[in-house]
SEVEXLUM-373144 format. One line per 5 residues: number of its first residue (from 1); their letters; for each residue y, x negated, z negated of N, C-alpha, C. Coordinates in Angstrom, 2 decimals. Each point is the difference from the previous one (the first is absolute). Last residue first. Layout:
<recs>
NUM) a) Y,X,Z,Y,X,Z,Y,X,Z  ...
</recs>
This chain:
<recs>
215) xxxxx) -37.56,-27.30,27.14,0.47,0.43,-0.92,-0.01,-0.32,-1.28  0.64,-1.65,5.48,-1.25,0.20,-1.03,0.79,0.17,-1.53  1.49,0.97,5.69,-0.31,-0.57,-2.04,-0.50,-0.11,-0.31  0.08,-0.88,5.38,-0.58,1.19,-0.66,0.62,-0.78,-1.52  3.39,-2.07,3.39,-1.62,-0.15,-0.12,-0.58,1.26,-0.91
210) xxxxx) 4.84,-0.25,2.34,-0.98,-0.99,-0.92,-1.32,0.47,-0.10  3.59,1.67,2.91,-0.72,-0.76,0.95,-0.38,-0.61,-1.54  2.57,3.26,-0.75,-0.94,0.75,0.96,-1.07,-1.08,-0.06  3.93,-0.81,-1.59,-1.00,0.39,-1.00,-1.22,0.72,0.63  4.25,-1.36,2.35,-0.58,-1.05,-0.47,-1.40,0.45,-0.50
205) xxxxx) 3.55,2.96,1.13,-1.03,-0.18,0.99,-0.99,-1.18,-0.28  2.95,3.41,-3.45,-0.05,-1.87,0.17,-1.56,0.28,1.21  1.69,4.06,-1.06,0.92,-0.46,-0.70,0.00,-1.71,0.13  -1.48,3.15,2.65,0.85,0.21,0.26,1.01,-0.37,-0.74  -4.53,-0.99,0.30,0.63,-0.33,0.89,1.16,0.43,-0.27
200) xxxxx) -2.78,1.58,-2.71,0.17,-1.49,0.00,0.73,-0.45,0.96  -1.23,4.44,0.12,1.20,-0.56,-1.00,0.32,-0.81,-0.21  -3.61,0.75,2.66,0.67,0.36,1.13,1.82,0.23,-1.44  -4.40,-0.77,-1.66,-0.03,-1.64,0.92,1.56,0.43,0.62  -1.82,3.22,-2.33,0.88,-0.82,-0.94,0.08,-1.19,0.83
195) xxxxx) -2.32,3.61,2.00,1.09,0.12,-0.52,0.81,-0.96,-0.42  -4.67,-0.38,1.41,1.49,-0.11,1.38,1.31,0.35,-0.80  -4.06,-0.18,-3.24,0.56,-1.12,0.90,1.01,0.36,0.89  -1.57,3.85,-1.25,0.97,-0.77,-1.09,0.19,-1.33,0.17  -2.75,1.96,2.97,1.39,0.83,0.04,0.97,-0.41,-0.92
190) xxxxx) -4.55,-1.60,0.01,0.69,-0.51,0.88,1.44,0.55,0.32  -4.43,-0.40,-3.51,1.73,1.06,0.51,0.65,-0.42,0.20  -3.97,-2.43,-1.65,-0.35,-0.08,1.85,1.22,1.73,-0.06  -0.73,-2.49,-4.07,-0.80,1.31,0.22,-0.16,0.39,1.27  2.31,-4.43,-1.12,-1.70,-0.09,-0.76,-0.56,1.86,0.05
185) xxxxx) 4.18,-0.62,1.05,-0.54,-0.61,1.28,-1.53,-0.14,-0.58  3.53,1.50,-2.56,-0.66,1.51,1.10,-0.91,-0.94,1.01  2.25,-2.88,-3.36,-0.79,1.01,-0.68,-0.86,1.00,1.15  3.71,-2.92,1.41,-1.46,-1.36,-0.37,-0.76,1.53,-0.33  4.40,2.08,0.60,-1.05,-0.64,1.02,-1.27,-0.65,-0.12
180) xxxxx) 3.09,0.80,-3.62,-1.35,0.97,0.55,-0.51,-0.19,1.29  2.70,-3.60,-1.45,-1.14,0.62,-1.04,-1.08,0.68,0.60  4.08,-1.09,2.22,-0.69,-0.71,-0.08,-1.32,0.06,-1.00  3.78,2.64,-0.63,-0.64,0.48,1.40,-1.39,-1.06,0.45  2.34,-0.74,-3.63,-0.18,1.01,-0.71,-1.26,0.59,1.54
175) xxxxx) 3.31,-4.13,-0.40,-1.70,-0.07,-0.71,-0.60,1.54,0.11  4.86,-0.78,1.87,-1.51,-0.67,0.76,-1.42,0.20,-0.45  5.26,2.28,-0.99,-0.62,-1.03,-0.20,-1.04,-0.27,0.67  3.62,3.62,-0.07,-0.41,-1.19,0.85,-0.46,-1.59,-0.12  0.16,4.78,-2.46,-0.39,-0.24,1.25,0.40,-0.81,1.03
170) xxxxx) -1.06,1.05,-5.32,0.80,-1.13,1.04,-0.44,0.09,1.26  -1.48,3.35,-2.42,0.55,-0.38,-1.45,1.12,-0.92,1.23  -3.36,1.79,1.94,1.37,0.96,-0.29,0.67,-0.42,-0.82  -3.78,-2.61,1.23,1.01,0.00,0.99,1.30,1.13,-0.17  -3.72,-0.37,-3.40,0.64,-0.92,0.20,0.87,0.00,1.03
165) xxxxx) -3.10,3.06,-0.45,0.93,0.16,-0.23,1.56,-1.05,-1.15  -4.10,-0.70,3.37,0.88,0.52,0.38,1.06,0.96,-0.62  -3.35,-2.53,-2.20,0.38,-1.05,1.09,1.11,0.67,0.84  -2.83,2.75,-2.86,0.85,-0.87,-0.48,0.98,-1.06,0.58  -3.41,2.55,1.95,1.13,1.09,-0.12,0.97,-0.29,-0.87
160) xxxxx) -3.59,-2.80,1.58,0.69,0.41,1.11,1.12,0.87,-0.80  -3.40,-0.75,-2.51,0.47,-1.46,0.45,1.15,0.33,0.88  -3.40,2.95,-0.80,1.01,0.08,-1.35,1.25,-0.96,0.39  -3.67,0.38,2.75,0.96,0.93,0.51,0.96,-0.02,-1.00  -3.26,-3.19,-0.92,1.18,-0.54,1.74,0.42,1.69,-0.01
155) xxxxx) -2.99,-2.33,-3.44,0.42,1.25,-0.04,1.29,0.11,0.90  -2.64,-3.87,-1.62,-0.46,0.67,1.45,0.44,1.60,0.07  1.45,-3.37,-3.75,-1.36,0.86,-0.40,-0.23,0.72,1.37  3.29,-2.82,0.39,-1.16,-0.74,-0.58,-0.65,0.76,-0.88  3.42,2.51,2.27,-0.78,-1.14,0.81,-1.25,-0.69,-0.76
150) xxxxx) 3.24,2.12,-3.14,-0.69,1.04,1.13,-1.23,-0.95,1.18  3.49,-2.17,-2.32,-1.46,0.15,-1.41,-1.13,1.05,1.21  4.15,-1.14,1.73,-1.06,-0.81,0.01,-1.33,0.05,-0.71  3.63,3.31,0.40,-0.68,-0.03,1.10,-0.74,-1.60,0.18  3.02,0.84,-3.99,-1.36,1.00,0.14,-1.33,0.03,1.30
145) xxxxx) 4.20,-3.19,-0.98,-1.34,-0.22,-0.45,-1.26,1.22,0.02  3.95,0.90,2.38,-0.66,-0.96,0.29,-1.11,-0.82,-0.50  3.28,3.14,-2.26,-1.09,1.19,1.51,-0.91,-1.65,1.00  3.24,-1.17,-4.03,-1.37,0.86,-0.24,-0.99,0.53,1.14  4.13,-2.43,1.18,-0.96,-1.01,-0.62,-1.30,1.26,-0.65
140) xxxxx) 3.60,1.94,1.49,-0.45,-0.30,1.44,-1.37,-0.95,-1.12  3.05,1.56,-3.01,-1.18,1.23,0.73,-0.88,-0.58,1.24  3.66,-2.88,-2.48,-1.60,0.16,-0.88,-0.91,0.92,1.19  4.33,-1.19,2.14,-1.12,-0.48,-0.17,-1.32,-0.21,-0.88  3.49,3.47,0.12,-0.60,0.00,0.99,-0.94,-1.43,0.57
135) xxxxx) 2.72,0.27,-4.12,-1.11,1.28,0.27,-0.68,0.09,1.40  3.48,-3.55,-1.23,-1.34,-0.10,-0.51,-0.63,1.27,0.31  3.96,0.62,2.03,-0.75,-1.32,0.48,-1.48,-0.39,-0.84  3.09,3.33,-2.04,-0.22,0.50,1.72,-1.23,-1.12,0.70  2.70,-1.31,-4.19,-1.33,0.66,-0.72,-0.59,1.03,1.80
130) xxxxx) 3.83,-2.65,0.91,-0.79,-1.01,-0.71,-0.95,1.05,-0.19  3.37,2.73,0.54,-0.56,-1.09,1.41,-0.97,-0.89,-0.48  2.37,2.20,-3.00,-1.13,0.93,0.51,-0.71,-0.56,1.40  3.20,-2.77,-3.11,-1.41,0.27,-0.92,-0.71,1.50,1.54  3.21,-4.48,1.97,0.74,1.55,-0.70,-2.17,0.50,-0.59
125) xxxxx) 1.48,-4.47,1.76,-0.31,0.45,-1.21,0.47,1.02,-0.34  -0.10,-0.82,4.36,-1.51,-0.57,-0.65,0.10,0.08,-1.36  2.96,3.38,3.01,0.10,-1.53,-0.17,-1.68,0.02,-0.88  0.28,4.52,2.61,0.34,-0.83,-1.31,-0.08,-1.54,0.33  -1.34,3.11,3.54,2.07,0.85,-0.22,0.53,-1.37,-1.53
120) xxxxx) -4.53,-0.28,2.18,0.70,-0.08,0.75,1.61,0.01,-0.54  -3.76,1.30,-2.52,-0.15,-1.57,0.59,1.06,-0.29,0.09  -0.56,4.31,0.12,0.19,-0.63,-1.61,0.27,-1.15,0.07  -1.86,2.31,3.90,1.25,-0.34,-0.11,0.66,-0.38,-1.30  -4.48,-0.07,0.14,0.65,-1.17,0.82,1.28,0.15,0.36
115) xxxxx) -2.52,3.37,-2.23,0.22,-1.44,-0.86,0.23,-1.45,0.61  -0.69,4.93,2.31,1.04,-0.09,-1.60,0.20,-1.46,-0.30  -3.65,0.26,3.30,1.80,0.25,0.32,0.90,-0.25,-1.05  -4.42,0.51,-1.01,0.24,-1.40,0.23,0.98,0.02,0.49  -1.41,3.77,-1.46,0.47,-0.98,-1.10,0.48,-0.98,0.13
110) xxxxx) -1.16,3.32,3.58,0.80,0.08,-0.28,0.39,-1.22,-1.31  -4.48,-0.33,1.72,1.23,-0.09,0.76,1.57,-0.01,-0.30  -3.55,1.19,-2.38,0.00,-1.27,0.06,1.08,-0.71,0.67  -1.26,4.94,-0.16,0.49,-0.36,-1.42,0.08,-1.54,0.39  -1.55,1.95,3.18,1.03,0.27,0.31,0.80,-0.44,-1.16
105) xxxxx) -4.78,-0.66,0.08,0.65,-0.90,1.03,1.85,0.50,0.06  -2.89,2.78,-2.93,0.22,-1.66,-0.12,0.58,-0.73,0.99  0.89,5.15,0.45,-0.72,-0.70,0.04,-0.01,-1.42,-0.66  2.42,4.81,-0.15,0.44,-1.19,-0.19,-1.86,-0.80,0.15  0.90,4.71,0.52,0.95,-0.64,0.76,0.07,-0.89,0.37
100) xxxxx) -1.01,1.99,-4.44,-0.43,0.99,1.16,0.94,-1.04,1.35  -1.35,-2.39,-4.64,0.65,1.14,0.89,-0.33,0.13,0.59  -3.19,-1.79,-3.50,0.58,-0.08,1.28,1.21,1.49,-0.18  -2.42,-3.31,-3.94,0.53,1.20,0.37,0.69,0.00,1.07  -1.78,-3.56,-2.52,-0.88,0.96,0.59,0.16,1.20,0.84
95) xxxxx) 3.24,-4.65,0.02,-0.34,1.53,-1.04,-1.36,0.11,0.44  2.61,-3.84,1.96,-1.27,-0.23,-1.04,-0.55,1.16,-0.78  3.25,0.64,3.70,-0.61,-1.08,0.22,-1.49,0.21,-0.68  4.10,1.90,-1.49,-0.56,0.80,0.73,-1.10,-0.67,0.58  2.77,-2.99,-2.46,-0.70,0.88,-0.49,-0.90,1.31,0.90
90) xxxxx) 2.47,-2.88,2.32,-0.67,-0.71,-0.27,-1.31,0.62,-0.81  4.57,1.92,0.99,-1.55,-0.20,1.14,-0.93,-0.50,-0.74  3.70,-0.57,-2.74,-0.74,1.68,-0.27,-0.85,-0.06,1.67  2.41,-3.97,-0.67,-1.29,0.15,-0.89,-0.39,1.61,-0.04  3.28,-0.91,3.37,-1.49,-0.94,0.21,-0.92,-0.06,-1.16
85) xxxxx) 4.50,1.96,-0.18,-0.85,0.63,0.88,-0.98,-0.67,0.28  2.78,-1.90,-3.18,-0.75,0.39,-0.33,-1.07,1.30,0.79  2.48,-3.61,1.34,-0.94,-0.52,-0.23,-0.34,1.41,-0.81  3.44,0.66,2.57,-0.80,-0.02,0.34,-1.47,-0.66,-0.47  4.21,0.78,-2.71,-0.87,1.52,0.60,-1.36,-0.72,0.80
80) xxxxx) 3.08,-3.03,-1.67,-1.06,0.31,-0.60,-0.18,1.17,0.38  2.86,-1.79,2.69,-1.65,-1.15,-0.39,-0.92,0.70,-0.88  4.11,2.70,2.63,-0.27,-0.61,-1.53,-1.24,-0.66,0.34  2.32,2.60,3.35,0.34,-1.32,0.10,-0.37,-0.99,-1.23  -1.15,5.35,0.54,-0.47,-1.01,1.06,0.18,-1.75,0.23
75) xxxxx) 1.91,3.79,-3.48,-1.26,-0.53,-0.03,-0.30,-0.89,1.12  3.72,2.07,0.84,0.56,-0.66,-1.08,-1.77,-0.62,-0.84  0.46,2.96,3.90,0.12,-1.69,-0.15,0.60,-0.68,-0.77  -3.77,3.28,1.29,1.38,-0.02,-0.50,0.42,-1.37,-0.32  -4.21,1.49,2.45,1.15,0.57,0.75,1.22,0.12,-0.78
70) xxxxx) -4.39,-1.75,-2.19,0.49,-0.79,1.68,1.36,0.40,0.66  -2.20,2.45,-4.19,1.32,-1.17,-0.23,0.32,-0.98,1.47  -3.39,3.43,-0.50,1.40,0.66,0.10,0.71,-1.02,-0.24  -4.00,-1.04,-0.76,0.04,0.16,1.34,1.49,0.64,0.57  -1.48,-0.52,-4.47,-0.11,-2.08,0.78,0.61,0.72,1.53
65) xxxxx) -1.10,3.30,-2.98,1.17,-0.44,-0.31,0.15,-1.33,0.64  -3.83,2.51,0.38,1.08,0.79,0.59,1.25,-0.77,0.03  -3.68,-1.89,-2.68,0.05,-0.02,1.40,0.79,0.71,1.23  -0.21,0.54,-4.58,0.57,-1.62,-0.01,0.15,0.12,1.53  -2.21,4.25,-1.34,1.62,-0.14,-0.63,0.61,-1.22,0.41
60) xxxxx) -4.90,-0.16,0.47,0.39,1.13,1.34,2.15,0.13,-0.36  -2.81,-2.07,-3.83,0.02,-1.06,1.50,0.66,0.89,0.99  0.10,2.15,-4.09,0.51,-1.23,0.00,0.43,-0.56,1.14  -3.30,3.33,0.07,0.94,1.02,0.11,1.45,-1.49,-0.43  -4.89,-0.88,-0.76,0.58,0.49,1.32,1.40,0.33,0.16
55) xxxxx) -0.85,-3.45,-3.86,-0.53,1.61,0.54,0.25,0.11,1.67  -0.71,-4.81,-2.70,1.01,0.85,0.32,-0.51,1.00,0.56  -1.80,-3.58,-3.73,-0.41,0.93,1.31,1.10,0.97,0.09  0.02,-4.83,-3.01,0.06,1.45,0.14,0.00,0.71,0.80  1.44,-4.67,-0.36,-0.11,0.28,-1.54,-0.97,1.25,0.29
50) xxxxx) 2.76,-1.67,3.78,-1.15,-1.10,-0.82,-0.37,0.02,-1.16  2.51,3.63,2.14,-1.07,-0.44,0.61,-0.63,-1.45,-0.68  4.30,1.24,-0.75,-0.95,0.69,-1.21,-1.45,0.07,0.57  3.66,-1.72,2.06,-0.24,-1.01,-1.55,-1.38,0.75,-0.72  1.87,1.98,3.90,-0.83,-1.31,0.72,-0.36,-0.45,-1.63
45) xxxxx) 2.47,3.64,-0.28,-1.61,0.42,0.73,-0.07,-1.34,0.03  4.05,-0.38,-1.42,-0.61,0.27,-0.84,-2.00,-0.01,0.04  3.62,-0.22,3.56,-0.06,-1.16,-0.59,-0.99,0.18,-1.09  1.50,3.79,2.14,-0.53,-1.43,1.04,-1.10,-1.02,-1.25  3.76,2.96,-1.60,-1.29,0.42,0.07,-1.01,-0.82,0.71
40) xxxxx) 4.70,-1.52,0.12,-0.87,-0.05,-1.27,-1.52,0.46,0.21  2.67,0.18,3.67,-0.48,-1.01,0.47,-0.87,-0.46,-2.16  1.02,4.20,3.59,0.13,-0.07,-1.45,-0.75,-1.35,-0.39  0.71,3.97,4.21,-0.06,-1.58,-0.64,0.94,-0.32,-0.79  -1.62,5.16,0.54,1.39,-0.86,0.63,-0.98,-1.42,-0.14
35) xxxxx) -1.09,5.58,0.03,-0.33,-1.58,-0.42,0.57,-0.52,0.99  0.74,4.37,0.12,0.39,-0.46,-1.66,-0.55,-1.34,-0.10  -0.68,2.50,3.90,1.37,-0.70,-0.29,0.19,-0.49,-0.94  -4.23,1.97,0.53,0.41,-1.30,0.94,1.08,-0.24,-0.18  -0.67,4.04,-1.83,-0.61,-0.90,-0.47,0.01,-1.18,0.54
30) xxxxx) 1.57,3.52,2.32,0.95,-0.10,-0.94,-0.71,-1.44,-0.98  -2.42,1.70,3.54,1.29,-0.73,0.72,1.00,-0.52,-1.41  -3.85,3.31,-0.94,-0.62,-1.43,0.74,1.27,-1.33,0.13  1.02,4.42,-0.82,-0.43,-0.47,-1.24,-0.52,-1.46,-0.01  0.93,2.87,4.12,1.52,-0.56,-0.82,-0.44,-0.76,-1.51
25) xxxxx) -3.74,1.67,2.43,0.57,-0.74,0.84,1.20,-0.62,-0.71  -2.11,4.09,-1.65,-0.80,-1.36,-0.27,0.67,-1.18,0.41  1.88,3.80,0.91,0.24,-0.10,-1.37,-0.80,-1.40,0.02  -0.65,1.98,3.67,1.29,-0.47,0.18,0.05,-0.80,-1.40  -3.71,2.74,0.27,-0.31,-1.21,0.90,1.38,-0.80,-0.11
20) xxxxx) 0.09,4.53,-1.96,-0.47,-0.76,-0.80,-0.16,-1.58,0.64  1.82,3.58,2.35,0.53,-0.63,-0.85,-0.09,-1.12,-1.04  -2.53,1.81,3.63,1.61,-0.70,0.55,0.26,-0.27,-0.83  -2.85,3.17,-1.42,-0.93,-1.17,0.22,0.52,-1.26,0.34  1.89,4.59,-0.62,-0.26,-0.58,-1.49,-0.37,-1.54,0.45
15) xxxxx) 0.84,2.59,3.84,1.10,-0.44,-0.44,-0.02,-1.13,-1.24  -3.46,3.06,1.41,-0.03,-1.66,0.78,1.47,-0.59,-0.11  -1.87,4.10,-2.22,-0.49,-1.03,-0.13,0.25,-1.94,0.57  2.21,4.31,1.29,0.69,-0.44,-1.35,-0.98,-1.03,-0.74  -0.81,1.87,3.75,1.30,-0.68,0.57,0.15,-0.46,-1.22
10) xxxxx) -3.57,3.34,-0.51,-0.56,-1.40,1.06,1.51,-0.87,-0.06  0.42,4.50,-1.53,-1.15,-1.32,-0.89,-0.05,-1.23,0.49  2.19,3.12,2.38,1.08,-0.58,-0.68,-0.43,-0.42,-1.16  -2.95,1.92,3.08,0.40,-0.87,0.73,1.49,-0.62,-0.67  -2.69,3.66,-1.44,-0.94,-1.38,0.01,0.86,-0.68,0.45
5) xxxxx) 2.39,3.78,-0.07,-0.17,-0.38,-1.49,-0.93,-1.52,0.01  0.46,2.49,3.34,1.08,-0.52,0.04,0.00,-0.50,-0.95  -3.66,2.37,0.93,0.16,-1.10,0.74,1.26,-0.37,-0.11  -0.56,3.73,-2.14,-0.91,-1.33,-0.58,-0.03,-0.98,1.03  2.51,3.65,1.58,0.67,-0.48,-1.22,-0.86,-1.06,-0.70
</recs>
């Protein structure tokens, strides 16, 4: 009889445990639904980013919401959704505050997508296409002067990680690969030479055959 008794302790613990784990799960699932894209809210985080530090719990909220809007398409065909999926990267970008997941290079990446289909989908004087186009050339222009200032203080690994994250900004521009190349070559990382020589090619075979930069 006490062993029957332990053993309908035991079932009922692990039932409690099914339950509670499930509970978590649907709570989990249920919360994700409730965020929709919300091209106001959007909008607001980016305005309010140039005034004011956005929370975690802001950015990780914007960022759910950029990403759920790819697959609807009543968001998907708007200019301005996508420019503003490129400034909340962007932000994730410049936060201190990492996601779990989200790397710089992946934050760059993705911004620079966002804001070229912004490009893409908007006439030249539609305002999110236009403000799409300057942002991504202030950033490329910053990460470039950085990786020079970098260089001409011989700080070639700093140099390099600016220079290349220039190429996420425009990846198919020339200077960026061309950079760090010149940069890894004054540290004899040759791996990062073969790399970007072997992008160069694939984006202008030309750029291969000029001469070492000088910075």
């Amino acid at each position: 009889m006490k062993q029957w008794n332990t053993q309908v302790q035991r079932n009922n613990k692990k039932h409690w445990l099914l339950f509670l784990v499930m509970a978590a799960f649907f709570s989990q699932v249920f919360a994700q639904n409730l965020i929709k894209p919300d091209l106001n809210y959007l909008s607001k985080i980016v305005e309010k980013s140039k005034e004011s530090t956005i929370s975690t719990d802001e950015l990780i909220k914007a960022k759910k919401m950029v990403d759920l809007g790819i697959d609807d398409p009543v968001f998907s065909r708007k200019t301005e959704f996508w420019y503003l999926r490129g400034s909340v990267y962007r932000l994730n970008y410049e936060s201190p505050i990492i996601i779990e997941g989200l790397s710089k290079e992946d934050a760059l990446g993705a911004m620079s997508i966002s804001y070229r289909v912004a490009i893409d989908k908007g006439p030249d004087v539609d305002r999110s296409s236009f403000a799409a186009s300057n942002e991504i050339q202030n950033l490329w222009g910053s990460e470039l002067n950085k990786g020079v200032n970098a260089y001409n203080r011989s700080q070639f690994d700093e140099a390099i990680k600016h220079f290349t994250y220039t190429t996420y900004i425009k990846p198919n521009d020339t200077t960026g690969y061309l950079y760090a190349a010149s940069c890894a070559t004054e540290i004899q990382k040759w791996d990062i030479v073969q790399s970007n020589y072997q992008n160069l090619v694939k984006i202008s075979p030309t750029a291969v055959s000029s001469q070492h930069l000088t910075l």
